[in-house]
N, CA, C and O atoms as a GROMACS GRO file, in nm:
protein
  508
    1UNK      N    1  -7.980  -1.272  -9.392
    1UNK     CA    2  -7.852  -1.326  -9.434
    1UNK      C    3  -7.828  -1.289  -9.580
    1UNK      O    4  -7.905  -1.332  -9.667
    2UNK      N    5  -7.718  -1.208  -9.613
    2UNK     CA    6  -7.675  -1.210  -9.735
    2UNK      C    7  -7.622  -1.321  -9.826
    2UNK      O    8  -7.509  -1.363  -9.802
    3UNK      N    9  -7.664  -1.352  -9.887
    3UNK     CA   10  -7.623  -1.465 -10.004
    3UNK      C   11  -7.567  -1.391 -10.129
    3UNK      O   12  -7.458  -1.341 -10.100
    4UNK      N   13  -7.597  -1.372 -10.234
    4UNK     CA   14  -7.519  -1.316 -10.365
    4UNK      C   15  -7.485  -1.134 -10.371
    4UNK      O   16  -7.555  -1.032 -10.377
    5UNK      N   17  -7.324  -1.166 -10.364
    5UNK     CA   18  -7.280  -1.063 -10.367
    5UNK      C   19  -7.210  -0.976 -10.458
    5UNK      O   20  -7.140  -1.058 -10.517
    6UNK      N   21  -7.192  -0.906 -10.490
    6UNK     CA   22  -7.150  -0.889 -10.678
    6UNK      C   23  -7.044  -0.781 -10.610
    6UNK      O   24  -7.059  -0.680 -10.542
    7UNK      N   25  -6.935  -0.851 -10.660
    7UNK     CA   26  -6.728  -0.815 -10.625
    7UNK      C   27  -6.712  -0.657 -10.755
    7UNK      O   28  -6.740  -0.651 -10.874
    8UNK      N   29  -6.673  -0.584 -10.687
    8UNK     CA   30  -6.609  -0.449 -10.771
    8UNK      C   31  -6.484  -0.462 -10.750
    8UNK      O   32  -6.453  -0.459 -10.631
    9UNK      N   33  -6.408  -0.473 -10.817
    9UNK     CA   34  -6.298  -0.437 -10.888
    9UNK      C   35  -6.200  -0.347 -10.906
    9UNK      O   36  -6.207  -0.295 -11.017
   10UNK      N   37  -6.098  -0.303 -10.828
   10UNK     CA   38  -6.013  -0.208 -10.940
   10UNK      C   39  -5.974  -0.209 -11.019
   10UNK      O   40  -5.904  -0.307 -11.044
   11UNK      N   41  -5.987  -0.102 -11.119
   11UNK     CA   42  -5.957  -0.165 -11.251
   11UNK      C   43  -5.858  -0.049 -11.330
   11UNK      O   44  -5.862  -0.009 -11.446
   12UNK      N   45  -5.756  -0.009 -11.203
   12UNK     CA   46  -5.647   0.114 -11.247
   12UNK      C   47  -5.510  -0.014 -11.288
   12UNK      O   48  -5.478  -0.129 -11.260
   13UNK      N   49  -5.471   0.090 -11.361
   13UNK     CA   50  -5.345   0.007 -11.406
   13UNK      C   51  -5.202   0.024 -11.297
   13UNK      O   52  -5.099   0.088 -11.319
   14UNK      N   53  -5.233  -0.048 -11.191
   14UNK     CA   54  -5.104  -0.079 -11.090
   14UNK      C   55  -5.171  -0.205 -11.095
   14UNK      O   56  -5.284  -0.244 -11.124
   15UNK      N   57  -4.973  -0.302 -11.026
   15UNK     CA   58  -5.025  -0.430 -11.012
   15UNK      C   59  -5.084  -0.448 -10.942
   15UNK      O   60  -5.076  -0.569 -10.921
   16UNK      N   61  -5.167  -0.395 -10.863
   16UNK     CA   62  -5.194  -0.425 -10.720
   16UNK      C   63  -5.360  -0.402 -10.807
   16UNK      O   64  -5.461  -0.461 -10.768
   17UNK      N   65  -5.358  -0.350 -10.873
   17UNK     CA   66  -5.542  -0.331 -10.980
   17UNK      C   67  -5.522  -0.468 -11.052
   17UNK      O   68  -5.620  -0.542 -11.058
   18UNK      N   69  -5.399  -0.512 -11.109
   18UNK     CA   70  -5.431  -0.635 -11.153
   18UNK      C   71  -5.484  -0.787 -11.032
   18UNK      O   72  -5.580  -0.864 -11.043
   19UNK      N   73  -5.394  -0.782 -10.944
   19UNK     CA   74  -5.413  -0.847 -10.826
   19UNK      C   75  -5.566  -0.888 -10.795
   19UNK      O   76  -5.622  -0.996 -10.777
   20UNK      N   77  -5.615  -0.734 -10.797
   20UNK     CA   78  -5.798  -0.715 -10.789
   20UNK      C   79  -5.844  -0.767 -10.869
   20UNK      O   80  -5.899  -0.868 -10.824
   21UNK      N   81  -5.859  -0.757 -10.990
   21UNK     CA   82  -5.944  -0.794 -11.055
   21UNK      C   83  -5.914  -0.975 -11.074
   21UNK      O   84  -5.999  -1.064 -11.068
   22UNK      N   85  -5.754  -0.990 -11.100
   22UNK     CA   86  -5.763  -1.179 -11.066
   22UNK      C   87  -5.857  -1.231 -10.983
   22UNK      O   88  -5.938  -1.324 -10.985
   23UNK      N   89  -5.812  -1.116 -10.886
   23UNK     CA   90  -5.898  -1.247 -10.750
   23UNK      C   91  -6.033  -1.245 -10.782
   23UNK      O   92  -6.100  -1.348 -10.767
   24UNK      N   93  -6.082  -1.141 -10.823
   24UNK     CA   94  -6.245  -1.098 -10.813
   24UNK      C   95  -6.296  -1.217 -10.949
   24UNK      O   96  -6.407  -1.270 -10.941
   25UNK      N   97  -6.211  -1.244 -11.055
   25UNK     CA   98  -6.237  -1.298 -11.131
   25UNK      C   99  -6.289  -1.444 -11.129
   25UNK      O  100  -6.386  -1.504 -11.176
   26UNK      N  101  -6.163  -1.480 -11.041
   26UNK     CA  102  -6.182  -1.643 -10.940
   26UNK      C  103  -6.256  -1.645 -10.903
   26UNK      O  104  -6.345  -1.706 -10.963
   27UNK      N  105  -6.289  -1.580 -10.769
   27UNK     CA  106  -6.367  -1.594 -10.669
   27UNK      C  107  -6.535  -1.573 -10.763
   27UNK      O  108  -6.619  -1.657 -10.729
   28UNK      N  109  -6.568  -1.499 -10.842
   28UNK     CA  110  -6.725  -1.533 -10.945
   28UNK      C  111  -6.719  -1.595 -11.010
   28UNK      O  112  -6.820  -1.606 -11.078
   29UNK      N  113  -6.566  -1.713 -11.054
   29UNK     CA  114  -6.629  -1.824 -11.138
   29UNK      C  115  -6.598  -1.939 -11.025
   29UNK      O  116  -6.653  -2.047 -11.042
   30UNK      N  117  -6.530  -1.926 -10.932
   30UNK     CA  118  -6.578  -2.059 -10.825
   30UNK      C  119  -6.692  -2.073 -10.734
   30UNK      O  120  -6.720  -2.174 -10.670
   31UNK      N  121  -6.768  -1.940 -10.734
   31UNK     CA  122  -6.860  -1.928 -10.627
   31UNK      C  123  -6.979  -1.837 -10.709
   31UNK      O  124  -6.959  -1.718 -10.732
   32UNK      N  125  -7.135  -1.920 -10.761
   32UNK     CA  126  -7.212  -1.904 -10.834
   32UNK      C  127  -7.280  -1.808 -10.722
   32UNK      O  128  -7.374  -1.744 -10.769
   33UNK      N  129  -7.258  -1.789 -10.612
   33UNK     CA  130  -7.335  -1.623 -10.559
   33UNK      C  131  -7.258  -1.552 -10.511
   33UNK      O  132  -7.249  -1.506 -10.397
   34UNK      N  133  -7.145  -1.529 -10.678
   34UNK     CA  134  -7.087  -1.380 -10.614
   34UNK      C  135  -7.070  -1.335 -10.776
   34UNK      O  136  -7.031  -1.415 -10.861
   35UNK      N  137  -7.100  -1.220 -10.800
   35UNK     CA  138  -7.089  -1.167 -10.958
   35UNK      C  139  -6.983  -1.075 -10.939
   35UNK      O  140  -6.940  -1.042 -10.828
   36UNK      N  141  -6.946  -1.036 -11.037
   36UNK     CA  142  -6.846  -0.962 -11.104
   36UNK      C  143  -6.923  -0.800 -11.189
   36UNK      O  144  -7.010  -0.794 -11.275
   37UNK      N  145  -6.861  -0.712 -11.133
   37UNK     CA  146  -6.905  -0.628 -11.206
   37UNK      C  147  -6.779  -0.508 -11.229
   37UNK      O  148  -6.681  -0.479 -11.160
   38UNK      N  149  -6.839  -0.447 -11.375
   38UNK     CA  150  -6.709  -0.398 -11.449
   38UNK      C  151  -6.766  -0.228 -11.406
   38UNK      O  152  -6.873  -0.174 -11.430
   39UNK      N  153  -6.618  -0.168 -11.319
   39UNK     CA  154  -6.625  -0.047 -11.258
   39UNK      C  155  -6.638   0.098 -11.375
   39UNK      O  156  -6.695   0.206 -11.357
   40UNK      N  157  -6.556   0.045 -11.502
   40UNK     CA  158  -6.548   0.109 -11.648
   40UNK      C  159  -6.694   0.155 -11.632
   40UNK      O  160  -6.740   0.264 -11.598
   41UNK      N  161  -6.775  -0.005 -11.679
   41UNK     CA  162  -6.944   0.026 -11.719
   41UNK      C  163  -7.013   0.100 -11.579
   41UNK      O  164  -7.105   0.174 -11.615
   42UNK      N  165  -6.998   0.101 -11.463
   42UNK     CA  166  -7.046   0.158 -11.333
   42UNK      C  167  -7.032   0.311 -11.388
   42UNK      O  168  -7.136   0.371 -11.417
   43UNK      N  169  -6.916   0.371 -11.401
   43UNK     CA  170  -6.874   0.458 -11.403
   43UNK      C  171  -6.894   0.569 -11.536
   43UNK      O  172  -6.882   0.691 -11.538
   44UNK      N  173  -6.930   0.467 -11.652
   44UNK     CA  174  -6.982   0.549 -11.771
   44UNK      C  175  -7.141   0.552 -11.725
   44UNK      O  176  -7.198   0.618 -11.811
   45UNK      N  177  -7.193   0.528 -11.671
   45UNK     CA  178  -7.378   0.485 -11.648
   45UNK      C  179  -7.419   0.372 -11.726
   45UNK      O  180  -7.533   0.377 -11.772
   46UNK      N  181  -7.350   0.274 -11.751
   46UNK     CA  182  -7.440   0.205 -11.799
   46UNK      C  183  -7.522   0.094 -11.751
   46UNK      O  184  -7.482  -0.014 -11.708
   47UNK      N  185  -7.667   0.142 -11.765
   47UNK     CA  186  -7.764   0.066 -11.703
   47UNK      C  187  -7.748  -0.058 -11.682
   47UNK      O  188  -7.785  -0.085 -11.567
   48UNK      N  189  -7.698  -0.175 -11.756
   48UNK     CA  190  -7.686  -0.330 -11.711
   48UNK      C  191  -7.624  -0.352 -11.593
   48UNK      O  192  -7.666  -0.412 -11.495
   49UNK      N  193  -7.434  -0.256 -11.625
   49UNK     CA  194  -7.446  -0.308 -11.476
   49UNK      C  195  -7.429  -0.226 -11.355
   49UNK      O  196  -7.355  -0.233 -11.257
   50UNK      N  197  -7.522  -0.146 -11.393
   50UNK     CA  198  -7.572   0.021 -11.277
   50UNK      C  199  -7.683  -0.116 -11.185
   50UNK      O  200  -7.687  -0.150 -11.067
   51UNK      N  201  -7.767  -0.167 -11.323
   51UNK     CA  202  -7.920  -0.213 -11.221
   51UNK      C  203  -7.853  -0.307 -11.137
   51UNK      O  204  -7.898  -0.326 -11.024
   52UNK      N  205  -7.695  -0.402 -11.198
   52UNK     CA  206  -7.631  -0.527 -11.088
   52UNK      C  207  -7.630  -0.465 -10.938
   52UNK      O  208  -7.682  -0.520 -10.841
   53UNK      N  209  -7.581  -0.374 -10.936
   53UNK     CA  210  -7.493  -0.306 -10.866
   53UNK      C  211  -7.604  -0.230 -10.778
   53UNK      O  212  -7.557  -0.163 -10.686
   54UNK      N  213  -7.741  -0.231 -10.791
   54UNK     CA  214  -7.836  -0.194 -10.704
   54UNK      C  215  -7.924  -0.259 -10.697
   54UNK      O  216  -8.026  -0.222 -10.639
   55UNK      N  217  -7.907  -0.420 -10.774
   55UNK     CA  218  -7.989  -0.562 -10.695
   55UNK      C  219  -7.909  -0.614 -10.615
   55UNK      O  220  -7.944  -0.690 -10.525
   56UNK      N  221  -7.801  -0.580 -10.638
   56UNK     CA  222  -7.730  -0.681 -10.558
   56UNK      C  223  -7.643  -0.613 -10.423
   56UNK      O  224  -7.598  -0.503 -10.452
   57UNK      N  225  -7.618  -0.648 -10.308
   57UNK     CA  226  -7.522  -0.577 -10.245
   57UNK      C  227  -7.333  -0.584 -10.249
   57UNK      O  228  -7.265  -0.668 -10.190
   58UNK      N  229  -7.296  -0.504 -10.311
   58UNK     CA  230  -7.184  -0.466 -10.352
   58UNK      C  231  -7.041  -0.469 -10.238
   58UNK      O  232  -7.025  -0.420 -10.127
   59UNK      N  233  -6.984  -0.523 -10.297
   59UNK     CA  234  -6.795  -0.532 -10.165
   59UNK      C  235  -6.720  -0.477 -10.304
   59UNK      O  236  -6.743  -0.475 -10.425
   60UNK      N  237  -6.619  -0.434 -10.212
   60UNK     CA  238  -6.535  -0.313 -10.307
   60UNK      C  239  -6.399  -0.412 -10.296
   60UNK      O  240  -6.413  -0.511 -10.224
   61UNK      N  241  -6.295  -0.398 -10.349
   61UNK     CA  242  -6.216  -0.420 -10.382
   61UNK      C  243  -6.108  -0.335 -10.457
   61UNK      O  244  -6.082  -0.338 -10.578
   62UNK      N  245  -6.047  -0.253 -10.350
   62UNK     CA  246  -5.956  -0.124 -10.343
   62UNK      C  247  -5.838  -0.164 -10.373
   62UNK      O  248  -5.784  -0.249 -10.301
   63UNK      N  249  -5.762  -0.105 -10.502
   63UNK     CA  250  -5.634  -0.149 -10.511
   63UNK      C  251  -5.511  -0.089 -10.462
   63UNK      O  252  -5.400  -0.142 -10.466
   64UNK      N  253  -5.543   0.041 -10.412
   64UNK     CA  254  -5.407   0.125 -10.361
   64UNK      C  255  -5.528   0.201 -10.223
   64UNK      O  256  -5.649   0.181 -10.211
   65UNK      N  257  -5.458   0.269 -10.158
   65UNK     CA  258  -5.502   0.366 -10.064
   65UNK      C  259  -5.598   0.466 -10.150
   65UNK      O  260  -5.693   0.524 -10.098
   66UNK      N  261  -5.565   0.481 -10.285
   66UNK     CA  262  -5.699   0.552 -10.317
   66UNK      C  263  -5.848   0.555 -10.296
   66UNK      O  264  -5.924   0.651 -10.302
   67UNK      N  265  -5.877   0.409 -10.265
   67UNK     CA  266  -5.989   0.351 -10.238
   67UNK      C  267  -6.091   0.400 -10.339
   67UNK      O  268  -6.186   0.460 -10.290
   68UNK      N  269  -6.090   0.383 -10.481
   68UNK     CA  270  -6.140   0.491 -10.628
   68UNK      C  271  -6.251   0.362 -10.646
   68UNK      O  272  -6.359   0.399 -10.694
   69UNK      N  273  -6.242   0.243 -10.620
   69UNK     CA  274  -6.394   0.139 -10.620
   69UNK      C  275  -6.466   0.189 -10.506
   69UNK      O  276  -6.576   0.237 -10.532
   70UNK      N  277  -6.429   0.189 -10.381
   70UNK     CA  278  -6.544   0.273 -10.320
   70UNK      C  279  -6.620   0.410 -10.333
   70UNK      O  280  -6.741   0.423 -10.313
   71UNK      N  281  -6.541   0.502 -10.368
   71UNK     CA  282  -6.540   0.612 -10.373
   71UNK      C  283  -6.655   0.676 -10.522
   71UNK      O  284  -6.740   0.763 -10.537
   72UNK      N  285  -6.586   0.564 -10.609
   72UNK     CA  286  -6.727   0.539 -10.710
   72UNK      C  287  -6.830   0.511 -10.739
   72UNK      O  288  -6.923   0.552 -10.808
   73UNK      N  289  -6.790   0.397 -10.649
   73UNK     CA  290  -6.972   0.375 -10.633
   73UNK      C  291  -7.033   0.436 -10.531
   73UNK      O  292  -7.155   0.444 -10.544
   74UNK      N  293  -6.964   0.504 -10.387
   74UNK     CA  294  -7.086   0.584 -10.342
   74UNK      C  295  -7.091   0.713 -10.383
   74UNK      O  296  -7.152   0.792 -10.310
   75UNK      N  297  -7.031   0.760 -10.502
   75UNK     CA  298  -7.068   0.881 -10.645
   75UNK      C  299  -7.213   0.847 -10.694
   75UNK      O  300  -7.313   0.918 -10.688
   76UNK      N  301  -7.197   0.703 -10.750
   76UNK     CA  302  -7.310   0.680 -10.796
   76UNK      C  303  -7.455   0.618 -10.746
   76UNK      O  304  -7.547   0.587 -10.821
   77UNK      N  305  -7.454   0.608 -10.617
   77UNK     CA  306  -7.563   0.632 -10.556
   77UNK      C  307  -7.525   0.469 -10.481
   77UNK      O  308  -7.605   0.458 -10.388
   78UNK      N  309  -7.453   0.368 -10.486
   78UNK     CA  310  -7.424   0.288 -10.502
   78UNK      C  311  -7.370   0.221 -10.345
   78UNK      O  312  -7.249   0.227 -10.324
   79UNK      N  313  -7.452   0.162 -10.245
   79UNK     CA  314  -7.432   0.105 -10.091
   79UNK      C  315  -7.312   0.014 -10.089
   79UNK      O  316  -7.313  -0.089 -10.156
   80UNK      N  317  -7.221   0.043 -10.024
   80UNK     CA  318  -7.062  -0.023 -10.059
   80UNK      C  319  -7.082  -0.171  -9.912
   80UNK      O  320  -7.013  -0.157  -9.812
   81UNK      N  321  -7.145  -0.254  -9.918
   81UNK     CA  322  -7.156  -0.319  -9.782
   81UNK      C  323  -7.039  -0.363  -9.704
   81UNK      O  324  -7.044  -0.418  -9.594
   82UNK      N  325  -6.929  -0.332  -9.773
   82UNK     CA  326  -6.779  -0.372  -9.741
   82UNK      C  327  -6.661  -0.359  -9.821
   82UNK      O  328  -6.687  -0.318  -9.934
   83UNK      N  329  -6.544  -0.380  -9.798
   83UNK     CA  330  -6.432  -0.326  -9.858
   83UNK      C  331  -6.310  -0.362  -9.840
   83UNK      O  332  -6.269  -0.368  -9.724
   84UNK      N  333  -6.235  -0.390  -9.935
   84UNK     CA  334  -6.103  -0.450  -9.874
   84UNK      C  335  -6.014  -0.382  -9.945
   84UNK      O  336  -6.057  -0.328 -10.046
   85UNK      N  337  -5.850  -0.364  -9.906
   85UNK     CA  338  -5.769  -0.291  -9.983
   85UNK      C  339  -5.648  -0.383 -10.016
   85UNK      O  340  -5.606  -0.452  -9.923
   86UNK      N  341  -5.599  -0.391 -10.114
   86UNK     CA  342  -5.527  -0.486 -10.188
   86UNK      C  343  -5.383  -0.451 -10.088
   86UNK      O  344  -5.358  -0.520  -9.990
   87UNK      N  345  -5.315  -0.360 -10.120
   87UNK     CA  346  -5.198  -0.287 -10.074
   87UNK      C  347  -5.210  -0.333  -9.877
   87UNK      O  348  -5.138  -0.405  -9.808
   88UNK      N  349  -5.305  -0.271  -9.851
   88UNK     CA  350  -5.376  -0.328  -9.683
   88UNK      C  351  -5.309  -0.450  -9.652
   88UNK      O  352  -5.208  -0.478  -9.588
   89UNK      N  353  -5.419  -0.532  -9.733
   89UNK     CA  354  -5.366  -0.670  -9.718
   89UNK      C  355  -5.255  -0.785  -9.736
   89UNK      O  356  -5.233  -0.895  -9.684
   90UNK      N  357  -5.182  -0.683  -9.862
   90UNK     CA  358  -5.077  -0.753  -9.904
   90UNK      C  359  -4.901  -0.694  -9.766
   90UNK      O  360  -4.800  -0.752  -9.725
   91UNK      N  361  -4.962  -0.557  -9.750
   91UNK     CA  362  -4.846  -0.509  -9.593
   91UNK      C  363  -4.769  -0.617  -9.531
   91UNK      O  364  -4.658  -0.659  -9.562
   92UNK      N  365  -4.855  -0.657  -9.432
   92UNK     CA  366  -4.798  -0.812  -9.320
   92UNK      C  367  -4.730  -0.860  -9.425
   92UNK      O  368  -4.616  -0.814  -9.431
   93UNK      N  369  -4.757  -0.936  -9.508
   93UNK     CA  370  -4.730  -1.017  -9.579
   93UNK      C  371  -4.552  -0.965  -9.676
   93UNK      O  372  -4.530  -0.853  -9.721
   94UNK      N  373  -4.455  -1.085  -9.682
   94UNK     CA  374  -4.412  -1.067  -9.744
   94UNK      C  375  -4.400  -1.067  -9.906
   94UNK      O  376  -4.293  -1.096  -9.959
   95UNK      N  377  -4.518  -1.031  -9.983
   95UNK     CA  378  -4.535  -1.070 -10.110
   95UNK      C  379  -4.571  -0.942 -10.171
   95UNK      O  380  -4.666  -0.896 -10.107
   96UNK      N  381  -4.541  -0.868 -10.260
   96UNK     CA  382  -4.602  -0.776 -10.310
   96UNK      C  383  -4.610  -0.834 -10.522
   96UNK      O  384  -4.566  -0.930 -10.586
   97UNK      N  385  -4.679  -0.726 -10.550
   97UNK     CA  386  -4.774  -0.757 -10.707
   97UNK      C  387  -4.608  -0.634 -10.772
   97UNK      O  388  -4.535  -0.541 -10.740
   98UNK      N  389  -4.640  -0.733 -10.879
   98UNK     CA  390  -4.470  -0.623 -10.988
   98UNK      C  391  -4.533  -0.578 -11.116
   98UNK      O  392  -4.498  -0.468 -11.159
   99UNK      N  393  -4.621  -0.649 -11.184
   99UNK     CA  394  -4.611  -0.590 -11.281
   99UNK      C  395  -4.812  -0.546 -11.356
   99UNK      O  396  -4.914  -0.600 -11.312
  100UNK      N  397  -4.812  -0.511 -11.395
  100UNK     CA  398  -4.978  -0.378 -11.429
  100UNK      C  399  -5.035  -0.498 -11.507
  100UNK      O  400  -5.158  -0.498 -11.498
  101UNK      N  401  -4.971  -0.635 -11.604
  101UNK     CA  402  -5.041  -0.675 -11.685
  101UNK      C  403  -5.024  -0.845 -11.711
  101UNK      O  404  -5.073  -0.891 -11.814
  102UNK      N  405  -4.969  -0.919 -11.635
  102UNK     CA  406  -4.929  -1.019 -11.657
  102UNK      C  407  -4.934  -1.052 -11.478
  102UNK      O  408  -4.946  -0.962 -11.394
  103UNK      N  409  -4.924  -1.182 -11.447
  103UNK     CA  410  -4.888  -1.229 -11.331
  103UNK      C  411  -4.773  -1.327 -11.351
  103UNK      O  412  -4.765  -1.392 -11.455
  104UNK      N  413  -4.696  -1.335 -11.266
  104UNK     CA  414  -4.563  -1.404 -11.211
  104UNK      C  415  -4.619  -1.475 -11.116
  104UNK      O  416  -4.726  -1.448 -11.062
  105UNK      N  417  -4.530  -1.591 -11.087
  105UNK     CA  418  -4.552  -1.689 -10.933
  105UNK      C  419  -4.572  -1.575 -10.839
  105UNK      O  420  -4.669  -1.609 -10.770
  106UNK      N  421  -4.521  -1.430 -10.790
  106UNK     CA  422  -4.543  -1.428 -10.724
  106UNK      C  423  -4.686  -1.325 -10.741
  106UNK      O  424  -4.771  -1.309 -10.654
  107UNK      N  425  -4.684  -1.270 -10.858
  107UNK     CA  426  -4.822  -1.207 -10.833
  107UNK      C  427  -4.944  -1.314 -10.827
  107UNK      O  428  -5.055  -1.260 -10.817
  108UNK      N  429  -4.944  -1.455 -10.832
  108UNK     CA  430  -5.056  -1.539 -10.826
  108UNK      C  431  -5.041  -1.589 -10.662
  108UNK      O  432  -5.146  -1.639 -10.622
  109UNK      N  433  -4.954  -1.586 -10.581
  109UNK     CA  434  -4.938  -1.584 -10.461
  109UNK      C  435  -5.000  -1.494 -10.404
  109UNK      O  436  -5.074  -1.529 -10.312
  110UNK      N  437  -4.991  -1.334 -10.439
  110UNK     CA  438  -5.030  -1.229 -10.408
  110UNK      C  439  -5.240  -1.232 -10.419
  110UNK      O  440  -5.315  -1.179 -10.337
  111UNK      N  441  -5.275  -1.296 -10.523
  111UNK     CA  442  -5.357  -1.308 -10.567
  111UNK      C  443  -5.473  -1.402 -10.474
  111UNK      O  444  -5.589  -1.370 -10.452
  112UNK      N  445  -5.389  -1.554 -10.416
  112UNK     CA  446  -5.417  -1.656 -10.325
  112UNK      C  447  -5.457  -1.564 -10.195
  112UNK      O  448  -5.569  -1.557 -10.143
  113UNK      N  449  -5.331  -1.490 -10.152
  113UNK     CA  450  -5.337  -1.409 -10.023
  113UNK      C  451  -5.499  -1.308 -10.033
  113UNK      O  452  -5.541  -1.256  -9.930
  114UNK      N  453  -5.553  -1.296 -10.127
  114UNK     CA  454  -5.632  -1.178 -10.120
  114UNK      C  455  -5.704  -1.228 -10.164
  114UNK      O  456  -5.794  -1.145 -10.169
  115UNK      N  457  -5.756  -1.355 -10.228
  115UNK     CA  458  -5.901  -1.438 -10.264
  115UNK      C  459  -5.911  -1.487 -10.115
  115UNK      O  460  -6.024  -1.523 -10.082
  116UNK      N  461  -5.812  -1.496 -10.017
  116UNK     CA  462  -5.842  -1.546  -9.881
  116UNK      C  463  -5.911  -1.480  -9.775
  116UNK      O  464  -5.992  -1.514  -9.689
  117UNK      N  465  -5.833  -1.340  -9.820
  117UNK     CA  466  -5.872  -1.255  -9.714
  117UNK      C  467  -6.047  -1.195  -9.720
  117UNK      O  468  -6.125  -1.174  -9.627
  118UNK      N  469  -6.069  -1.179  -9.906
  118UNK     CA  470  -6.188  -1.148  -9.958
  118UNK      C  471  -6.325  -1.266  -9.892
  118UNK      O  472  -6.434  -1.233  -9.846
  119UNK      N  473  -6.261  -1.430  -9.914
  119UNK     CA  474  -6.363  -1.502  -9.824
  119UNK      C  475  -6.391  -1.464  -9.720
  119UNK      O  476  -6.509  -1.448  -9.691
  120UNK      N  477  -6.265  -1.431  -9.607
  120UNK     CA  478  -6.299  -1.406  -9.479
  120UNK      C  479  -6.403  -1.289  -9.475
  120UNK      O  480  -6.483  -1.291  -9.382
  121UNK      N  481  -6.408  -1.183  -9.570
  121UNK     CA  482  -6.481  -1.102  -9.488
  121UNK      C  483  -6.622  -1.090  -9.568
  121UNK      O  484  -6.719  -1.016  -9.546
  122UNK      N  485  -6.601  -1.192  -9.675
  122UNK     CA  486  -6.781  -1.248  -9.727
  122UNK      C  487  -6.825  -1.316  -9.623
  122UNK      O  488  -6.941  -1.296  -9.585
  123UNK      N  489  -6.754  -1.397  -9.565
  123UNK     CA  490  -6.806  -1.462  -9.486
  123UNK      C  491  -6.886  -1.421  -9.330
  123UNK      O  492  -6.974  -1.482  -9.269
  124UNK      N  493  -6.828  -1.319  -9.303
  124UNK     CA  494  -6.874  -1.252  -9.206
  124UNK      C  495  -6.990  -1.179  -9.245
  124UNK      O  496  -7.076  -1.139  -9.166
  125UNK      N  497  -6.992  -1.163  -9.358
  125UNK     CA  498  -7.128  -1.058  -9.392
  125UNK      C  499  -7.238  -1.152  -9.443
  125UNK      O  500  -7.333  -1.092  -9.495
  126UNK      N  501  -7.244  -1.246  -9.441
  126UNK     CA  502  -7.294  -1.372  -9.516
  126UNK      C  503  -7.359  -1.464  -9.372
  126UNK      O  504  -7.427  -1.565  -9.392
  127UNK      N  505  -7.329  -1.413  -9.220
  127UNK     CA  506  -7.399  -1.427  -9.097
  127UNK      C  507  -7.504  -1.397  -9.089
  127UNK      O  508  -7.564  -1.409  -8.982
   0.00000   0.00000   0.00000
C-alpha cells in the first residue's frame, strides 16, 4: 500500500499551471503524506529534490495536453505512478482557470474541482 506521495506540479505560466500548483499546494499542507515538489529544482538537477522524487513515489500533475510534468520526470529517470491533466479535468465541467497569476472565485472553484479529482485518484493508488 502506498502511503506518502510527493505531488509534481506544473509550473508553466497558463492558468491552468496556476490551478496546479494551488491544488498541489493544499492538498501537502492538508495531508502530512503527500509532499510537494518543485519541477524548476527536478529539472535543473538538483539533488534535494531529485533524492524526493526517487524516495518517494511521484503523481504528476499536467497542466495543458503538453503533459511537460510527466514528460520530465521520466527525462530524468523519474517513475511517474500516475497523472492527472488539469485542462482533462476541468472539460465536463463548466469552469475554466483565466488568469497565469492570481485566482478569482472562479479559478478557486477550478482549483476545488481538481484537489477532488487529485484525491480520487490518490486514493485508488493508496489500495
Amino acid at each position: 500500500m502506498v502511503k506518502q506521495i510527493a505531488l509534481a506540479s506544473c509550473s508553466g505560466m497558463s492558468p491552468n499551471g496556476l490551478i496546479a500548483r494551488v491544488a498541489v499546494s493544499d492538498l501537502a499542507i492538508d495531508d502530512i503524506e503527500l509532499l510537494s515538489i518543485c519541477m524548476g529544482s527536478v529539472s535543473a538537477n538538483d539533488e534535494r529534490f531529485k533524492s524526493i522524487a526517487n524516495e518517494f513515489p511521484v503523481f504528476a500533475v499536467n497542466g495543458c495536453e503538453g503533459n511537460c510534468v510527466a514528460k520530465i520526470l521520466n527525462e530524468k529517470g523519474i517513475d511517474v505512478i500516475g497523472e492527472i491533466n488539469v485542462g482533462d479535468t476541468l472539460e465536463p465541467t463548466n469552469h475554466r482557470a483565466n488568469d497565469v497569476a492570481r485566482l478569482d472565485e472562479e479559478g478557486e472553484i477550478c482549483v476545488s474541482i481538481l484537489k477532488e479529482s487529485i484525491k480520487e485518484k490518490l486514493d485508488e493508488l493508496r489500495k
